[in-house]
C-alpha positions in Angstrom: -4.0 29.9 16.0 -1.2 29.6 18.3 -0.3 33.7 18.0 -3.0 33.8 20.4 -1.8 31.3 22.5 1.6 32.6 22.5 0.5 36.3 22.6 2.5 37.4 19.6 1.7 40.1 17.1 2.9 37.9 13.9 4.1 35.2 12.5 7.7 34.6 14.0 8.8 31.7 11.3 7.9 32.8 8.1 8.7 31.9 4.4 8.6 35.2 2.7 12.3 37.3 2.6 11.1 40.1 5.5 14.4 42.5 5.7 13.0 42.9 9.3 13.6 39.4 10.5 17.3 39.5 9.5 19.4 38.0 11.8 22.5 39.2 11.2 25.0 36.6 12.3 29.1 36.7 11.8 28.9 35.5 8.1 25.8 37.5 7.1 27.2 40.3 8.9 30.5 39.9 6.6 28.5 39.3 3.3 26.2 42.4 4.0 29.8 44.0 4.4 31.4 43.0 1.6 28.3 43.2 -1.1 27.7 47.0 0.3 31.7 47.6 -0.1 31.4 46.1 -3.6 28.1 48.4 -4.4 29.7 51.6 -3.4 33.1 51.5 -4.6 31.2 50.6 -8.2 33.0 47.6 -8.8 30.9 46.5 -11.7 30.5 42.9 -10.7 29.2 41.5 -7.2 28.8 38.1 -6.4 27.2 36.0 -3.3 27.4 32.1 -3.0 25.2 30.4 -0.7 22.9 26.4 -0.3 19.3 26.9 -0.6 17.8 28.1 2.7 20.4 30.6 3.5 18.8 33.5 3.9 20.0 35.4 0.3 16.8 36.4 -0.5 16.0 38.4 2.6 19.9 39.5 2.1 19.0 41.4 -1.1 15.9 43.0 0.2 17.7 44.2 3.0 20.5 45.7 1.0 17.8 47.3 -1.3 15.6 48.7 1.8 19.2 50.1 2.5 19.9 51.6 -0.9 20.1 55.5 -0.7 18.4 57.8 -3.2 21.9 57.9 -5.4 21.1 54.5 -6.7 18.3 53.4 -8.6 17.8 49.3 -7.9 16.3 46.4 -10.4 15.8 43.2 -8.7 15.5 40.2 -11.3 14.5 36.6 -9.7 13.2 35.4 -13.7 16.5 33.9 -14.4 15.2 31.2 -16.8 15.0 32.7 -19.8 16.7 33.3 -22.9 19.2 36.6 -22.9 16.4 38.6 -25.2 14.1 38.2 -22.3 16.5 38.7 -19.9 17.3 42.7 -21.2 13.3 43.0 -21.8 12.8 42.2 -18.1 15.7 44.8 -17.1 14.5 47.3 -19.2 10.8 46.6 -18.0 11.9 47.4 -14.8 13.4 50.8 -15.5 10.1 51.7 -17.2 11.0 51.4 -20.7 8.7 49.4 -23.1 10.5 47.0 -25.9 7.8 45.3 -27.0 9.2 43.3 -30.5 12.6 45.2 -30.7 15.4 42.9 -31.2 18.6 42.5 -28.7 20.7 44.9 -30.6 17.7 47.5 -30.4 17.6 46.6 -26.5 20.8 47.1 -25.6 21.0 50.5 -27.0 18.2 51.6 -25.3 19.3 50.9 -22.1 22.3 52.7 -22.9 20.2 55.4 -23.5 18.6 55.0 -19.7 22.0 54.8 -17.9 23.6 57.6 -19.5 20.0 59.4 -18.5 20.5 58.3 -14.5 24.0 59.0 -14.8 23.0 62.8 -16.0 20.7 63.1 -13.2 23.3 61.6 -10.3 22.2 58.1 -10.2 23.8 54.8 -10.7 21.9 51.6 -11.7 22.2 48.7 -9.9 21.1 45.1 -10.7 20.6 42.6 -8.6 20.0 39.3 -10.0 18.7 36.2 -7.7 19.2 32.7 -8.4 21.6 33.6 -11.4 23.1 30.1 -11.3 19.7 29.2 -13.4 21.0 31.7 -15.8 22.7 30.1 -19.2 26.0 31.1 -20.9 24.6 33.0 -23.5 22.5 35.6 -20.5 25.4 35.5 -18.7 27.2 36.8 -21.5 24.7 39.5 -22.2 25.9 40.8 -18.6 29.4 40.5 -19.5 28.4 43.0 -22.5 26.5 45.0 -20.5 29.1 45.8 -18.2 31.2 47.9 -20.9 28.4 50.6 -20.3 30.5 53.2 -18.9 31.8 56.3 -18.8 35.3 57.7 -18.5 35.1 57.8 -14.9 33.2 55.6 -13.8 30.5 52.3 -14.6 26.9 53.0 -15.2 25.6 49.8 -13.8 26.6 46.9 -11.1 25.6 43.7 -11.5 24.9 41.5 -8.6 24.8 38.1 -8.8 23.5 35.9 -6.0 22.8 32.0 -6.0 23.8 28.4 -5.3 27.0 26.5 -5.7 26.3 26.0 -9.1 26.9 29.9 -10.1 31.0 29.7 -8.4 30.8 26.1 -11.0 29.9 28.6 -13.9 32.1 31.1 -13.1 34.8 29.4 -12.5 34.5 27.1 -16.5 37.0 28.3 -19.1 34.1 30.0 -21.1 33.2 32.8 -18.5 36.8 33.6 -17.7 36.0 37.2 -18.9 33.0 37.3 -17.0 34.9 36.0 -14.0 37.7 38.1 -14.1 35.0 41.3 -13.9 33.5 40.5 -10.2 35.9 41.8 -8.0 33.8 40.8 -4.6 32.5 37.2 -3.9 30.7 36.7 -0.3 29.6 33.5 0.8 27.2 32.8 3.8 27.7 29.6 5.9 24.9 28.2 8.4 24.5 29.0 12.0 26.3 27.3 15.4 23.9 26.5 18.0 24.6 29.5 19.6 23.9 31.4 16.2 21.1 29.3 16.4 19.4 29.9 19.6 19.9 33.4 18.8 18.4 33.5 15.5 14.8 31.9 16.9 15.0 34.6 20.1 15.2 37.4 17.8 12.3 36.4 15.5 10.8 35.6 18.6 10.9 39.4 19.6 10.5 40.9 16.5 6.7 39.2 16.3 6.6 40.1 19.9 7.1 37.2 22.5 7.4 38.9 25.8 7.3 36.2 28.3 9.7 36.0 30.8 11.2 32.6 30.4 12.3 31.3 26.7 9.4 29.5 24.9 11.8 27.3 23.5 13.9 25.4 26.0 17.7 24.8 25.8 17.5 21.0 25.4 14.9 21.4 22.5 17.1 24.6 20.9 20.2 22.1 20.9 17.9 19.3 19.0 16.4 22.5 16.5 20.8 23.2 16.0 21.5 19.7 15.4 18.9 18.9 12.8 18.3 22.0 10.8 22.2 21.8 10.3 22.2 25.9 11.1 20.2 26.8 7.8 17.6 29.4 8.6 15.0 28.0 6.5 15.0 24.3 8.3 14.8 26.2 11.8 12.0 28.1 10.3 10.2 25.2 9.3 10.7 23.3 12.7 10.0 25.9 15.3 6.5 26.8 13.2 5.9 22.8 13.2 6.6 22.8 17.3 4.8 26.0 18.3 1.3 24.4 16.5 1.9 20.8 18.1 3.0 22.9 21.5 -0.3 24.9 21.2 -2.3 21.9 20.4 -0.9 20.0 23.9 -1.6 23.7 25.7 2.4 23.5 26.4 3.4 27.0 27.5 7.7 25.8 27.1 8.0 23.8 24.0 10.4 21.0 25.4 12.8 18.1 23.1 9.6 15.5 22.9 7.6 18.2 21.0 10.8 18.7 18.8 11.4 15.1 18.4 8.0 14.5 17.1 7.6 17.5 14.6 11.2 15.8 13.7 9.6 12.5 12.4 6.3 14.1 11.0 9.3 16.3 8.8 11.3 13.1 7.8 10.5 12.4 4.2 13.2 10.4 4.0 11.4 7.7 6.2 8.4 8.6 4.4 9.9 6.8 1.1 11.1 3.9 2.6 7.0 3.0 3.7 4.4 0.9 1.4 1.9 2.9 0.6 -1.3 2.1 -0.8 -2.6 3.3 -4.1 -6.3 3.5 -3.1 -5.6 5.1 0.3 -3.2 7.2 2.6 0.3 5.6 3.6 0.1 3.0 6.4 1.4 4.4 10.1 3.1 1.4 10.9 6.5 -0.4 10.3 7.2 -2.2 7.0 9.3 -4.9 8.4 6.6 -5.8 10.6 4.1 -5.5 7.9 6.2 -7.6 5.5 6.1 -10.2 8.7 2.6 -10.5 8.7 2.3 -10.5 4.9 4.9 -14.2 5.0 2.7 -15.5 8.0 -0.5 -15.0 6.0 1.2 -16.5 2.6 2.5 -19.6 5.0 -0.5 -20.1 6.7 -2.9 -20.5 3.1 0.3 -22.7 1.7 -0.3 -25.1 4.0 -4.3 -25.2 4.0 -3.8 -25.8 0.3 -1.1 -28.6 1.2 -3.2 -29.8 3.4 -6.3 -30.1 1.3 -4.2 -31.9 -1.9 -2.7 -34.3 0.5 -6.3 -35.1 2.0 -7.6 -35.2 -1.6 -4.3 -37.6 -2.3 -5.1 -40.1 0.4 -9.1 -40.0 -0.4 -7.8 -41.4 -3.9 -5.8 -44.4 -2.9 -7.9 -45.5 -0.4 -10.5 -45.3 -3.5 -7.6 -47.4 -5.7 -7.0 -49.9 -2.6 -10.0 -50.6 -2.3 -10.8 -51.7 -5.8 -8.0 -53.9 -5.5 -8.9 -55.3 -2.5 -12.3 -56.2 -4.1 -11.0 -58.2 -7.0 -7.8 -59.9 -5.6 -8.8 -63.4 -3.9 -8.9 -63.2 0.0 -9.2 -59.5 0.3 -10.6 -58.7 3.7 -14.3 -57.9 3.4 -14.0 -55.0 5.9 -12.8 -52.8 3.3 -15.6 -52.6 0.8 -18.6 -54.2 1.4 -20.8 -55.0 -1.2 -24.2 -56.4 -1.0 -24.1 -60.1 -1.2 -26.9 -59.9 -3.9 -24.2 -58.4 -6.2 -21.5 -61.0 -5.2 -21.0 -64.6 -8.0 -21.5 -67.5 -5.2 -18.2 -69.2 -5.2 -18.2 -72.7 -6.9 -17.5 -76.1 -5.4 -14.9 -77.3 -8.0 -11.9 -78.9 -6.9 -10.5 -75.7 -8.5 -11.4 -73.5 -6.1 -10.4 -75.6 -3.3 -7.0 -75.6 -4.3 -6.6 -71.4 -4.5 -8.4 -71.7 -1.2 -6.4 -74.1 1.2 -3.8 -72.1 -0.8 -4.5 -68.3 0.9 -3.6 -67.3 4.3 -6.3 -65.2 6.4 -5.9 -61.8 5.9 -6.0 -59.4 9.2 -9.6 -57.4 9.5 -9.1 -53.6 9.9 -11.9 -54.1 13.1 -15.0 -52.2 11.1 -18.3 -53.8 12.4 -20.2 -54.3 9.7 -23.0 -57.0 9.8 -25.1 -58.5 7.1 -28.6 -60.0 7.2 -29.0 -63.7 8.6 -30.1 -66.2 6.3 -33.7 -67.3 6.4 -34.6 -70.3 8.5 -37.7 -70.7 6.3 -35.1 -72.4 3.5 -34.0 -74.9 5.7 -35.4 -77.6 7.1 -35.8 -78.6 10.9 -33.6 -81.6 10.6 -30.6 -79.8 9.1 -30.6 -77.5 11.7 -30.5 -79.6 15.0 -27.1 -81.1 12.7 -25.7 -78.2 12.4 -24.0 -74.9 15.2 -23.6 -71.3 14.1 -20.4 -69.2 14.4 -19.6 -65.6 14.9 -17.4 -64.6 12.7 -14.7 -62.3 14.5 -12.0 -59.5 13.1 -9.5 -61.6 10.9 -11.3 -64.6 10.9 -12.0 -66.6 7.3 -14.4 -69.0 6.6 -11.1 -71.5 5.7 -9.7 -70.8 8.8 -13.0 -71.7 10.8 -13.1 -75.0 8.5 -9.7 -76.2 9.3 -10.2 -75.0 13.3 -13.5 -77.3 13.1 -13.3 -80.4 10.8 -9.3 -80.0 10.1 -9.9 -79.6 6.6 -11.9 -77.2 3.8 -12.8 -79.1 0.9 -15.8 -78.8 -1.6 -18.2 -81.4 0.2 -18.0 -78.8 3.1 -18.3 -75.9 1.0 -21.9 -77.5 -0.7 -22.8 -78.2 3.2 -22.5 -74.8 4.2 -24.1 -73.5 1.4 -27.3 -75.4 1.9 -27.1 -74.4 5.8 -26.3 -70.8 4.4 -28.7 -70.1 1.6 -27.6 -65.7 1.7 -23.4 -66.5 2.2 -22.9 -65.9 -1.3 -19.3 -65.5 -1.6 -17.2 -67.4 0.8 -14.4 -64.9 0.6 -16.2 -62.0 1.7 -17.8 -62.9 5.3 -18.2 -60.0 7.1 -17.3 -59.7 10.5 -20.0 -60.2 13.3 -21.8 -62.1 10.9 -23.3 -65.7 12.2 -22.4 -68.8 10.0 -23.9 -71.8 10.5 -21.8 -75.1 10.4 -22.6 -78.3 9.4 -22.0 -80.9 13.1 -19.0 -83.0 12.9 -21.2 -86.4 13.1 -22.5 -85.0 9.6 -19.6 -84.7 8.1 -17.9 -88.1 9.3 -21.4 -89.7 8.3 -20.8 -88.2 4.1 -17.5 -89.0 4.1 -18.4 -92.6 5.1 -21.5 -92.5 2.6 -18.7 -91.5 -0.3 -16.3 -93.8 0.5 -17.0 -97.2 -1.5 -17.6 -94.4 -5.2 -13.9 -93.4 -4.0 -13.2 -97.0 -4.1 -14.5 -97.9 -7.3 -12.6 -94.8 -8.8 -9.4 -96.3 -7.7 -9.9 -99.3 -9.2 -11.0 -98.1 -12.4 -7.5 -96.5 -12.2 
């Protein structure tokens, strides 16, 4: 898409070894040197160290592309497998079939084949990539391998290319034969950022970029130096990564912003450190954030189900309280009211006078609640012109309006207001706003007067 847009011929960042997109820098230059030097002279053993990402591959075709008609090349890059394998794989290569012969059988035919290209002016060379996969027991096939030779001279070279882990095998006490046979060890270290900018302008020209100006600009080559750590296979993977996102934004100079975004899309690092769903792609945002939101939520329903227990809490004692309040004598009537139907009437035994004049008046918690007036059909007209009504108001008591009116609250009042009261029912639970009627004063004084000589006799008869 963007080799159209760029107007090159082909792709400029690859991933396969192309000997044509060698950039030869100092240290490539000096390994290419040194491997060749190592070939030629028919040394026996060649070795080259490198990280991944180097560029060894693309070395080894290059060197091979190079190889004159004198020598006849193998390249091996199945290194895990057992030694048989191994020689069937070389001697595959040279054209010979060993289908189900064993190693001894193997090894002399290959003899047989280098003494061949020796008798016709050739010399075999191997060269093995990613031998630091290969296992002692391979490796020591090699070192076998390598007494194939003449008087004058050897009939094959061996060289071995890989990681850091090949110099580590090397260098153990149990290849110190092997070791002491490669004469030549090159190593390849990663580009400077001048090495660097170089590298991506001649790729650049090689697929055929023409433009005048650089497509890559200094600031963004200096960010491409800094993070690719001068390995050739993280420049390749970021400059491809910024000429699609460049294309995409119709940028003609790719500038630091398009690198520092193709940067984080390439971070896998950060990748790990996100949640990520199992039913669906990671989330784009923050974790911290998102962990944030996820103690809010948790918070928020802690409280709505604090809240709703407490609520639940303070619906059951109110419940409890006002059970109590019911059955303890004096309880204010405004917390339960009960129809006066359901009520005992109180009695008019000296008893209950006594727990009466006894109880203060509790406060009323205000709620208006009114009950049905008596009848007037119960009573007759005489009792009412002796009689006034009361209101009864928040914390009032029918004791309290007794003692406010006739200074006292005994039974003989109690029986009066009952017959002027026919629905009170019980004297302890007078609701407020309700209207009580009261016997008159004159009434009262007129009883007590009327009782007075049985109180008499009573004494005496004491």
């Amino acid at each position: 898409m963007y080799l159209d847009y760029y107007k090159l011929a082909e792709q400029p960042f690859g991933v396969t070894p192309n000997p044509r997109y060698l950039y030869l820098s100092s240290t490539h230059r000096e390994a290419m040197a040194s491997i060749w030097h190592g070939v030629t002279e028919n040394r026996g053993f060649t070795a080259m160290i490198a990280h991944p990402g180097m560029g060894k591959t693309t070395l080894l075709f290059n060197l091979l592309q190079k190889a004159p008609a004198s020598l006849k090349t193998v390249f091996l890059f199945q290194t895990l497998c057992s030694p048989r394998d191994l020689l069937r794989n070389l001697l595959a290569d040279l054209g010979v079939s060993s289908d189900g012969q064993d190693l001894a059988h193997m090894q002399t035919q290959l003899n047989g084949v280098l003494i061949q290209e020796a008798a016709a002016g050739r010399r075999v060379v191997v060269v093995i990539d990613e031998a630091q996969n290969l296992d002692e027991p391979a490796m020591e096939v090699l070192r076998v391998l390598s007494n194939f030779e003449t008087s004058d001279e050897k009939l094959m070279h061996v060289v071995l290319a890989g990681q850091p882990d090949l110099a580590r095998k090397l260098s153990s006490p149990s290849m110190v034969q092997l070791r002491q046979r490669v004469s030549v060890v090159a190593r390849l270290a990663p580009f400077n950022a001048g090495e660097t900018r170089e590298y991506m302008k001649y790729r650049l020209c090689v697929a055929g970029y023409r433009a005048a100006r650089p497509l890559f600009s200094d600031r963004a080559c200096d960010l491409i130096a800094m993070h690719s750590h001068g390995i050739p296979r993280n420049i390749n993977n970021i400059c491809f990564n910024a000429m699609a996102l460049g294309c995409a934004l119709q940028k003609e100079v790719i500038g630091p912003e398009i690198v520092r975004e193709v940067l984080e899309d390439l971070d896998l690092e950060a990748l790990t450190k996100q949640s990520f769903s199992p039913s669906g792609p990671a989330p784009s945002f923050d974790r911290r954030p998102y962990r944030r939101a996820q103690g809010t939520s948790w918070l928020r329903g802690g409280l709505i189900r604090t809240g709703l227990m407490m609520a639940a809490i303070l619906l059951s004692l109110t419940i409890l309280l006002a059970a109590c309040n019911v059955n303890e004598p004096g309880a204010s009537a405004s917390l339960v009211a009960a129809p006066t139907s359901t009520v005992a009437r109180a009695s008019a035994s000296p008893n209950l006078d006594q727990r009466m004049t006894g109880v203060d008046p509790l406060p009323h918690d205000g709620a208006l609640l009114r009950d049905a007036e008596s009848s007037p059909n119960t009573q007759t007209v005489g009792e009412r012109d002796q009689s006034f009504t009361v209101q009864m108001g928040p914390g009032e008591t029918l004791y309290g309006i007794c003692l406010r009116y006739f200074g006292r609250y005994d039974g003989k009042i109690l029986q009066r207001m009952e017959t002027l009261n026919p629905g009170l029912g019980d004297p302890k639970r007078i609701y407020v706003g309700r209207t009580v009627r009261l016997p008159s004063q004159e009434t009262v004084r007129l009883a007590e007067q009327t009782d007075l000589p049985a109180s008499k006799m009573e004494e005496e008869k004491q």
